[in-house]
C-alpha positions as CSV (number, residue, x, y, z in Angstrom):
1,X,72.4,-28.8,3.1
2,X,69.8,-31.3,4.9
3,X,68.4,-29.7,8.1
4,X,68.7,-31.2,11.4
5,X,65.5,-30.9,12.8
6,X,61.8,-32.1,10.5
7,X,59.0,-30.6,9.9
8,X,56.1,-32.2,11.5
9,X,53.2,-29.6,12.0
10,X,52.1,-25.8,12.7
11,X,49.0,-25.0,14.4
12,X,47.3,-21.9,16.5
13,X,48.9,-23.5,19.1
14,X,52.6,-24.1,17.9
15,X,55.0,-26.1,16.2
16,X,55.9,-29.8,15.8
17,X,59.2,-30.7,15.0
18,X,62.0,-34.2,15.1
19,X,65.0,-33.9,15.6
20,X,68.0,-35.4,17.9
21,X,70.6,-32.6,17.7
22,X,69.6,-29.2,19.7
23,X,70.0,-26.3,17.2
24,X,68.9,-22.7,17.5
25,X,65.9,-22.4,15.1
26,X,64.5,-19.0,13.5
27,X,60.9,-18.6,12.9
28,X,60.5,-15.7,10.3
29,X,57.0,-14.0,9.4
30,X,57.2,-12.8,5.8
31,X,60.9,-13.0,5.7
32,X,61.5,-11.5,8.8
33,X,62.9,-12.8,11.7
34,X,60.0,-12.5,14.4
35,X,61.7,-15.8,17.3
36,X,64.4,-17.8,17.7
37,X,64.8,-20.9,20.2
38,X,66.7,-24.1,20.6
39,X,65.1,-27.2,19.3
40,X,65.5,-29.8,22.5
41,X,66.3,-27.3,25.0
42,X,63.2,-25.6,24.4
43,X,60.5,-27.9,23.5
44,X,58.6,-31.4,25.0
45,X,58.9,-34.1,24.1
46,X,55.5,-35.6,22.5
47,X,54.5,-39.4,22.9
48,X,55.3,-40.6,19.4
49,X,58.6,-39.2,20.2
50,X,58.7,-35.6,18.1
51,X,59.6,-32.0,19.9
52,X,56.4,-29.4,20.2
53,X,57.2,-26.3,21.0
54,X,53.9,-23.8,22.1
55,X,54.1,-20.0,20.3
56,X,55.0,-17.3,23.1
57,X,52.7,-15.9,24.9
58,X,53.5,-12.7,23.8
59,X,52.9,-13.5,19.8
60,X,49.2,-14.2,20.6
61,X,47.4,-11.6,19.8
62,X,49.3,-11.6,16.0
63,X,48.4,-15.1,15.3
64,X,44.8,-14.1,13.1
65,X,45.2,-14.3,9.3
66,X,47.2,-15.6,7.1
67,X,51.1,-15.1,6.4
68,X,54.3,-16.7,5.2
69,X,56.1,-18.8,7.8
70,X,59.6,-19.5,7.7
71,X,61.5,-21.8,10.1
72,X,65.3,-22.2,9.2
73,X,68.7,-23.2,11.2
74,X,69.9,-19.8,12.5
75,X,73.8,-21.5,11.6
76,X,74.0,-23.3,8.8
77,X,70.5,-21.7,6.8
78,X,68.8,-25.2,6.3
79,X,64.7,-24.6,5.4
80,X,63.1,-26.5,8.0
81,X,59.6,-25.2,6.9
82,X,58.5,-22.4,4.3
83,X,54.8,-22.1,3.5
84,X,51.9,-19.8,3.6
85,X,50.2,-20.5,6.7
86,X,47.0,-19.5,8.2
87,X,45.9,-19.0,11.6
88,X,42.7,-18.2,13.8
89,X,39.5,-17.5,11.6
90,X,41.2,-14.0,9.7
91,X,41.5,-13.3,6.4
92,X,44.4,-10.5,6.5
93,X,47.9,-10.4,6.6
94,X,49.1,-10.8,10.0
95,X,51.6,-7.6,10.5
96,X,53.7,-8.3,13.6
97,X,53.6,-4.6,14.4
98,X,53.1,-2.2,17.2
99,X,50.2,0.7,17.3
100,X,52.4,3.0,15.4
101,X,52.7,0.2,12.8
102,X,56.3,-0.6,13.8
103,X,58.2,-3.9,13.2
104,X,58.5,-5.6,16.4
105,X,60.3,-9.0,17.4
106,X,60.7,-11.3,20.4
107,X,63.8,-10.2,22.4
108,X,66.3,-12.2,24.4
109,X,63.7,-11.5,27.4
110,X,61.4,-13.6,25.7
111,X,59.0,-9.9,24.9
112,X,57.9,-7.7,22.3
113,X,60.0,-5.3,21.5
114,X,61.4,-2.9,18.3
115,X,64.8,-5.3,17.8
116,X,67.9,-3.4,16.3
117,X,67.2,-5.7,13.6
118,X,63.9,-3.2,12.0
119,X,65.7,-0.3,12.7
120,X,67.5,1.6,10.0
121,X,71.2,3.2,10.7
122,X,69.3,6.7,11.1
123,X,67.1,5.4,13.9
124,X,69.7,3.7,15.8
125,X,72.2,7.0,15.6
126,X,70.4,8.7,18.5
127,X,70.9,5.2,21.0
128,X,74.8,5.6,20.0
129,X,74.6,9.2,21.1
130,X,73.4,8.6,24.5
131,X,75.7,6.0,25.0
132,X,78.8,8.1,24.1
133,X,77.0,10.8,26.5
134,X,76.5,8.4,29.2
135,X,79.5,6.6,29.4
136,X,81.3,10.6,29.1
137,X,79.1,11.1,32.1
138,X,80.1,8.3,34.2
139,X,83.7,8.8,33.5
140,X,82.9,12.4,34.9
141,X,81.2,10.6,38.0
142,X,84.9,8.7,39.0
143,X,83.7,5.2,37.0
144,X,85.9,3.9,34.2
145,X,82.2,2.7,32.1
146,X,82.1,0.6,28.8
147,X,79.5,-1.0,27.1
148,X,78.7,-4.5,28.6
149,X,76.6,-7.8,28.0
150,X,74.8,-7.4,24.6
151,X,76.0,-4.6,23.6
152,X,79.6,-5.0,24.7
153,X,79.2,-8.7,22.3
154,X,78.0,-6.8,19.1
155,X,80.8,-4.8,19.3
156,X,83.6,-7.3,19.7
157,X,82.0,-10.1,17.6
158,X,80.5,-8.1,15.0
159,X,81.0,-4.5,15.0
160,X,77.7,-3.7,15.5
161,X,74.2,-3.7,17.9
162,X,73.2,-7.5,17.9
163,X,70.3,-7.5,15.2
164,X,68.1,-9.7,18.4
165,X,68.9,-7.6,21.0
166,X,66.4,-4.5,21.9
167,X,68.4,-2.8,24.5
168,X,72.1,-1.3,25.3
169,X,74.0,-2.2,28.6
170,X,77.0,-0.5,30.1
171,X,78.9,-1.4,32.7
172,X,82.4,-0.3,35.4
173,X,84.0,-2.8,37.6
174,X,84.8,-0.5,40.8
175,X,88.3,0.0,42.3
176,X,86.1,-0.7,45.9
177,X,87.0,-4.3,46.6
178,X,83.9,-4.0,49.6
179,X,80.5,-4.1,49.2
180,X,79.6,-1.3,51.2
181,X,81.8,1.1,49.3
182,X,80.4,-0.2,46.1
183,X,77.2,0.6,47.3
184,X,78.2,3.8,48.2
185,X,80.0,4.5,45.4
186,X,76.6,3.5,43.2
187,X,74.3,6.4,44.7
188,X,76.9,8.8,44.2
189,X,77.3,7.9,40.8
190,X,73.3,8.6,40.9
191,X,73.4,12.1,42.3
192,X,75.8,13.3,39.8
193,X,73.7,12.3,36.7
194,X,70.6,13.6,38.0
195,X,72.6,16.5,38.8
196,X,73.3,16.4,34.4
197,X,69.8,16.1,34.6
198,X,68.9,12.2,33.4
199,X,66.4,10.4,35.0
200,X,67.6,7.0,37.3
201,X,65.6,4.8,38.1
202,X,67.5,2.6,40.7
203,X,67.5,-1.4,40.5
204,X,69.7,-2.7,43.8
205,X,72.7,-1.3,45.3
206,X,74.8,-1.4,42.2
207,X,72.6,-1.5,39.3
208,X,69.7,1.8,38.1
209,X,69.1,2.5,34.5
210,X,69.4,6.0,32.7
211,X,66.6,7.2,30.6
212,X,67.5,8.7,26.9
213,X,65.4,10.1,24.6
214,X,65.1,7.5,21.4
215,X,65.1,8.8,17.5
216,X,61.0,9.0,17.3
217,X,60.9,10.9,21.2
218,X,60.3,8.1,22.7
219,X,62.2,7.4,26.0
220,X,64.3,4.2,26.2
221,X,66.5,2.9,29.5
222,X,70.1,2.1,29.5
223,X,70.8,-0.6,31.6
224,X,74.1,0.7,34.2
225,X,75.7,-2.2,36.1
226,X,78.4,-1.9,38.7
227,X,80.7,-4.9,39.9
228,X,83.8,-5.2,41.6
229,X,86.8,-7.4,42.1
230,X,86.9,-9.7,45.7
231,X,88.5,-12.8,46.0
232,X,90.3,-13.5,42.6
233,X,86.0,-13.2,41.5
234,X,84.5,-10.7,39.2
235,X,81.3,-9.7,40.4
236,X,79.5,-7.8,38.1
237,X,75.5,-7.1,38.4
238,X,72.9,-9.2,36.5
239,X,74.9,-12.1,35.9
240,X,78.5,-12.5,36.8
241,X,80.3,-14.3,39.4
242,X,83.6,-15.3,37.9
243,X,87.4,-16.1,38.4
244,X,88.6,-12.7,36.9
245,X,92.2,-10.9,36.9
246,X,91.9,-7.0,37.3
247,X,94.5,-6.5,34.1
248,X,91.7,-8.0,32.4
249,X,89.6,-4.7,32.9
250,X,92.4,-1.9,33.4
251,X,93.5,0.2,31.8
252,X,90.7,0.1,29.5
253,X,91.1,-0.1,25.8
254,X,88.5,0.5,23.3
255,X,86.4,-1.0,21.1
256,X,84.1,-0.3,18.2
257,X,80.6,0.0,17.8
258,X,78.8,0.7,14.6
259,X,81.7,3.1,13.4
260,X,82.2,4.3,17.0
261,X,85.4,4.0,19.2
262,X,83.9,3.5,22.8
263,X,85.9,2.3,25.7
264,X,85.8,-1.4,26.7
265,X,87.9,-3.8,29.1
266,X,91.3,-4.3,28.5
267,X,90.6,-8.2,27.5
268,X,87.0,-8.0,26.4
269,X,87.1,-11.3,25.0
270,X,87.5,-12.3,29.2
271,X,84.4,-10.5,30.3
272,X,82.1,-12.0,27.4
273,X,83.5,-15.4,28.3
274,X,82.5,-14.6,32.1
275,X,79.5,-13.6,30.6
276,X,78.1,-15.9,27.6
277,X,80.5,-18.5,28.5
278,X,83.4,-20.1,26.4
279,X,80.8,-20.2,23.3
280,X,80.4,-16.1,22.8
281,X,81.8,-16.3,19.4
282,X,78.8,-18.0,18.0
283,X,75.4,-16.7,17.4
284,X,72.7,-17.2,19.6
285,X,69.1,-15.3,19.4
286,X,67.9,-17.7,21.7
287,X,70.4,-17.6,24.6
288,X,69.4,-17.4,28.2
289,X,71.3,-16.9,31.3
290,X,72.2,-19.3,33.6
291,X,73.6,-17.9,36.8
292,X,74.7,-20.6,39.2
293,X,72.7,-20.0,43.1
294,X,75.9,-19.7,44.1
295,X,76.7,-16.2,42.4
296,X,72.6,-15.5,42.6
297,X,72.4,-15.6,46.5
298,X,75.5,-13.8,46.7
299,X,74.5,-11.0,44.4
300,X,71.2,-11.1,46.6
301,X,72.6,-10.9,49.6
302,X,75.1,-7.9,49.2
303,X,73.0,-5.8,46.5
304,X,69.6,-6.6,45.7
305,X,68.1,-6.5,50.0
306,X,64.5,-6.5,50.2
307,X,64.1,-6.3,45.9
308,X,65.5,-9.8,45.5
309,X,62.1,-11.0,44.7
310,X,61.2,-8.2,42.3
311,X,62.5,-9.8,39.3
312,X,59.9,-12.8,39.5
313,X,57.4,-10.5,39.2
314,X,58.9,-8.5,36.2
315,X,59.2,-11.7,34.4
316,X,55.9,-12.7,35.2
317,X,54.3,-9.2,33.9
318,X,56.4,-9.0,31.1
319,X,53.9,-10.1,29.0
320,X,50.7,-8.8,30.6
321,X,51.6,-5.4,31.3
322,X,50.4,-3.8,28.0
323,X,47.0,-5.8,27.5
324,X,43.9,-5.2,30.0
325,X,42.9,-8.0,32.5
326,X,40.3,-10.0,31.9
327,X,38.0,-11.6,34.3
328,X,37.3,-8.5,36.7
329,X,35.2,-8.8,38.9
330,X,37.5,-11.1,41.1
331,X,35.6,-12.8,43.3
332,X,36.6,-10.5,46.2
333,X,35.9,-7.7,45.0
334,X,32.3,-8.8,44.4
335,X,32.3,-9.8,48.0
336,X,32.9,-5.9,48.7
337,X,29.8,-4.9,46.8
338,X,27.3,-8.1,48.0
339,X,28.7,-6.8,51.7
340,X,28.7,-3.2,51.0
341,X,27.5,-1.4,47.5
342,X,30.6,0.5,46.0
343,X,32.6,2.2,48.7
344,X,33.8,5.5,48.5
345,X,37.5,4.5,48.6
346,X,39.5,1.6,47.8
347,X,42.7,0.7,48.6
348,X,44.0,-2.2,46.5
349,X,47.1,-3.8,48.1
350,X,48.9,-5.6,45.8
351,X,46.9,-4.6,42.8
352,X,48.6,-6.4,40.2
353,X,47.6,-5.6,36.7
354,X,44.8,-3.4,38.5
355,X,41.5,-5.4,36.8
356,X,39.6,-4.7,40.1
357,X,41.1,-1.1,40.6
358,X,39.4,-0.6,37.2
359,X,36.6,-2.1,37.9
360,X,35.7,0.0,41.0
361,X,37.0,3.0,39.6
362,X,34.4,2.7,36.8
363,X,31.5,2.9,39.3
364,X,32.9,5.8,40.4
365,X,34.9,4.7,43.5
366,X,38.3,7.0,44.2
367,X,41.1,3.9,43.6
368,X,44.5,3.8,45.0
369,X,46.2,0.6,43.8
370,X,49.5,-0.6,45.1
371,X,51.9,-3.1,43.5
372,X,55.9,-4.3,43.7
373,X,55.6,-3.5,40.5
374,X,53.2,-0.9,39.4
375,X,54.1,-1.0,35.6
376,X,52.4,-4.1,35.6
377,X,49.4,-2.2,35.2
378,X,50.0,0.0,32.3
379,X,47.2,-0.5,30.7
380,X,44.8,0.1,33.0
381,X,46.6,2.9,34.1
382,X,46.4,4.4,30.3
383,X,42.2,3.2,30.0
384,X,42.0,4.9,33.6
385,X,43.7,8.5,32.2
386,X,41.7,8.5,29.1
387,X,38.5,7.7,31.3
388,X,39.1,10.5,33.8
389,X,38.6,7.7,36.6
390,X,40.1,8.3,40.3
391,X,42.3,5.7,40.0
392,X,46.3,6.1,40.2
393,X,48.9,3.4,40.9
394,X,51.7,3.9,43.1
395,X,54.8,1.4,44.5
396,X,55.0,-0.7,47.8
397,X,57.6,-2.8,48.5
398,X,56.2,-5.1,51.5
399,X,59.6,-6.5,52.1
400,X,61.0,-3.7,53.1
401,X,59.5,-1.8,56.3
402,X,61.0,1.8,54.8
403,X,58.3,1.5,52.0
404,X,55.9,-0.2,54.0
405,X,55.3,2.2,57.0
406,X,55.5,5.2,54.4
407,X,52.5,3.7,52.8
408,X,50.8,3.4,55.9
409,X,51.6,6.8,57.0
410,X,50.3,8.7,54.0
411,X,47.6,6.5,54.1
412,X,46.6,7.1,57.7
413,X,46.4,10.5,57.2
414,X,43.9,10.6,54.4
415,X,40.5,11.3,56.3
416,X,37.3,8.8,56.6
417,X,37.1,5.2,56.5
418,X,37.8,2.8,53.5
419,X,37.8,-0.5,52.2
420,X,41.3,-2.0,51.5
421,X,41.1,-5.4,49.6
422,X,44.4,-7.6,49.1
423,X,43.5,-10.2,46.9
424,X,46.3,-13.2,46.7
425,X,48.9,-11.0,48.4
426,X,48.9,-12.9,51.1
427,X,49.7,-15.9,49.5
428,X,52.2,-14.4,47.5
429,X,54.6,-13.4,50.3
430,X,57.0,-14.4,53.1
431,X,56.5,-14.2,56.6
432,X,58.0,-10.5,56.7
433,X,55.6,-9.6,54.1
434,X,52.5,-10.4,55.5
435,X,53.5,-8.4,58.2
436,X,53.9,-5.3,56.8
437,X,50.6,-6.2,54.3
438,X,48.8,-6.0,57.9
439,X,50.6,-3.2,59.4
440,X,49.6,-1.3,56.5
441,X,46.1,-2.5,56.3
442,X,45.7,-1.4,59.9
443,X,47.2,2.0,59.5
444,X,44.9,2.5,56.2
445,X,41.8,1.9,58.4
446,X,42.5,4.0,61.4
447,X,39.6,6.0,60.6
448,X,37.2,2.9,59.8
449,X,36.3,0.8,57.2
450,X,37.0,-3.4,56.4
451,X,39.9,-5.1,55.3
452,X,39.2,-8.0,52.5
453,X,41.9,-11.1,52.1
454,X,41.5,-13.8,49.9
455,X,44.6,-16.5,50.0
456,X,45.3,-20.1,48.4
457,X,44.9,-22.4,51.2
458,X,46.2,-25.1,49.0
459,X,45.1,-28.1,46.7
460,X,44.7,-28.3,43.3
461,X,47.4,-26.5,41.1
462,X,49.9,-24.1,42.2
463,X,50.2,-20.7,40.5
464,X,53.0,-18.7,39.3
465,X,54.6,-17.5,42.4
466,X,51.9,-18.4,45.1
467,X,52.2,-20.4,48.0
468,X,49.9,-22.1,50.4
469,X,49.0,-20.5,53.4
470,X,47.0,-22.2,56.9
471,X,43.9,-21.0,57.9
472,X,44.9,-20.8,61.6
473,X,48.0,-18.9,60.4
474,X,46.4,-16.0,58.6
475,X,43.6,-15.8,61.6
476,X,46.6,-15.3,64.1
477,X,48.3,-13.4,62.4
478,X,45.4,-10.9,61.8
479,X,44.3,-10.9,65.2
480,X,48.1,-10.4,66.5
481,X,48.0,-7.3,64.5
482,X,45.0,-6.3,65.8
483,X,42.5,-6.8,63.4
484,X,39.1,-8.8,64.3
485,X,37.5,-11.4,61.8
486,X,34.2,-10.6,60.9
487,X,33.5,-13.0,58.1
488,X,35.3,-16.4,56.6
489,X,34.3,-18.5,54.2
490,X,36.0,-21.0,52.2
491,X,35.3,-22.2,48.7
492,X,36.7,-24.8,46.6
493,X,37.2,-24.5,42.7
494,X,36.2,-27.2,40.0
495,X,40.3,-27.6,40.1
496,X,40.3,-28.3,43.7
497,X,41.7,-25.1,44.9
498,X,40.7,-24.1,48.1
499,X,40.7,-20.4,48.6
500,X,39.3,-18.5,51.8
501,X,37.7,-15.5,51.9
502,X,38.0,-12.9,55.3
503,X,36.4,-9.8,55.8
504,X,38.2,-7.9,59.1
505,X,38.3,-4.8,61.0
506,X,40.7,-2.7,63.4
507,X,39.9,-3.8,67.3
508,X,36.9,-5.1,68.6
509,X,33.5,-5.8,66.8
């Protein structure tokens, strides 16, 4: 059978391909399936006309060595490419493994991850168990639960876990037809399994994840998603916003997964067609959501509050959160030490993958970082534990004023002065945000000590989830909150960034 896209090249930096028809393409390393993505959708164009395609991000630090590449049609099997292929300046076998010398493959999150697809039956038996526990559990809590998105499609198209998929989903639709009494219904669902004794960790109003304890100890989430019927519309968190009849869901009827007979929608073939749209039935490792605004702002607006921004940042750490920065010093925090030496205590706001916390927790500073999301600094967190370093990572939401004046509080009552540094926080927020990044500054430094902002003033290029602030906007802001400006200067980078430095303090100089 003669493939529908060609071969053109393969480099360090990615793949070259023609083609007119958009297929979903497999790229396999040594016979395994490692990526999958869709040849027009997923590509640019080139000038002579062909399709390049760059390697993810997160199969980087794999691409040294040597190793058999694969690319075929995920449908009909046609070899695009099949050659030993080197890359980088190695001479070994690239092993697309974890530490623990695990297989790993790119999920449908676009990360790194142990897909069902390198696990044997054994290893997979202990995820089935916790989801037969779970979904016990919830039915226990007053839900009627089944397993939903993913793991809900294995089951009905093919029996079994999706081989691409890393993860397992469940889901209820609520008898509530109101928000409110969704919402309410949610945390009580949450109180009864800690009461069983899992761990929750909560998403938005509707949504939190379980922890379960995987086949090698490790500790894997299962995804929990609550929707309800309003309207003639299923919504259903994550994804759904969709004409729906409620005899579509009740009375549940089952389904099977892997051998196992679990409870599913009465129509399941309705929900995955909400879900994955009229094309469910076929194959595709490469499939992304695309939620209209429409459902997204609602879903927003009656669930998600002050966390609607959060999942931005997860997708933008995705990929960072297990490798150390680079680049630390920033230079703020080498303003700090031209202005200061090392102060006793830091407080990073917005601390992001934490390179500066490290930095000044290595020269013996005590470091208290704060971040949206603080798993965004694994890493450093794990470098910091195995270093003994006073550093420790905690959450602040600075949308929301509950987390925010919490912050401040504990942080006020921590005795002696500090420095608190927020650098690029500033710029990365709304309106709201910045005022509860200076309310929180200003309680930190009750007892003394500086406040350091840096913020993109604009020009040059625009960076994943920043925006331009004025000058005169983040002075009068400041000094509304009571800070005065002891320092300013502005820079400009060889890209034509302009980015302005401010060293402050509470009241009066």
């Amino acid at each position: 059978m003669s493939a529908a896209a060609q071969f053109v090249a393969i480099d360090d930096a990615g793949l070259t391909l023609r083609g007119a028809t958009d297929v979903v393409l497999d790229v396999m390393f040594g016979g395994r399936r490692i990526w999958s993505f869709w040849l027009l959708r997923d590509s640019q164009v080139t000038p002579d006309g062909s399709r390049r395609i760059a390697w993810p991000e997160s199969l980087h630090r794999f691409l040294d060595g040597h190793a058999r590449v694969s690319v075929t049609e995920h449908l009909s099997g046609a070899v695009v490419y099949d050659a030993a292929t080197r890359f980088g300046s190695g001479d070994q076998q690239i092993e697309i493994v974890n530490s623990e010398g695990k297989p790993l493959g790119i999920d449908k999150s676009g990360r790194m991850a142990q897909t069902f697809d390198t696990r044997s039956a054994d290893q997979v038996a202990p995820l089935l168990d916790s989801i037969e526990r779970v979904l016990a559990a919830l039915q226990q809590a007053g839900v009627e639960a089944f397993p939903a998105y993913g793991t809900l499609l294995g089951a009905v198209r093919e029996g079994q876990l999706i081989g691409h998929d890393s993860d397992a989903d469940l889901g209820y639709v609520s008898r509530h037809d109101h928000p409110v009494d969704v919402i309410r219904e949610s945390f009580r669902i949450q109180r009864h399994l800690a009461k069983a004794g899992y761990a929750i960790t909560r998403y938005s109003g509707i949504a939190f994840k379980v922890d379960v304890v995987e086949s090698d100890g490790s500790v894997r989430g299962l995804d929990v998603f609550g929707g309800f019927i309003t309207g003639g519309h299923l919504y259903l968190m994550g994804e759904v916003g969709h004409p729906f009849e409620r005899e579509w869901i009740f009375p549940l009827g089952t389904t099977t997964l892997a051998g196992r007979t679990l409870p599913a929608p009465a129509r399941p073939e309705k929900l995955l067609e909400a879900m994955y749209g009229a094309g469910w039935k076929v194959p595709d490792p490469a499939f992304h959501f695309e939620t209209p605004r429409s459902t997204v702002r609602r879903l927003n607006g009656w669930f998600r509050g002050t966390r609607v921004y959060r999942d931005g940042w997860d997708r933008y750490f995705s990929t960072r959160r297990n490798k150390l920065p680079e680049g630390s010093p920033s230079p703020l925090a080498a303003m700090v030490v031209e202005r200061e030496q090392t102060p006793t205590r830091i407080v990073d706001l917005g601390c992001g993958r934490a390179g500066d916390a490290l930095w000044f927790a290595r020269q013996g500073a005590q470091v208290t970082g704060y971040d949206f999301v603080p798993s965004a600094s694994r890493a450093v967190q794990q470098v910091a534990a195995a270093e003994e370093l006073s550093l420790r990572v905690e959450q602040l939401n600075l949308n929301e004023w509950r987390s925010a004046l919490g912050v401040g509080a504990q942080l006020a009552a921590v005795d002696g002065p500090c420095v608190v540094i927020a650098d690029h926080v500033a710029d990365a927020l709304t309106l709201q945000g910045r005022r509860s990044l200076w309310r929180v500054a200003s309680m930190a430094l009750r007892q003394g000590g500086h406040l350091y902002v840096s913020a993109w003033l604009g020009g040059g290029e625009r960076r994943t989830l920043q925006r331009a602030v004025r000058l005169g906007v983040l002075r009068s802001e400041l000094e509304h909150a009571g800070f005065s400006i002891l320092h300013s200067q502005t820079d400009q980078d060889d890209s034509g960034r302009k980015v302005v430095r401010l060293v402050a303090q509470v009241g009066e100089r």
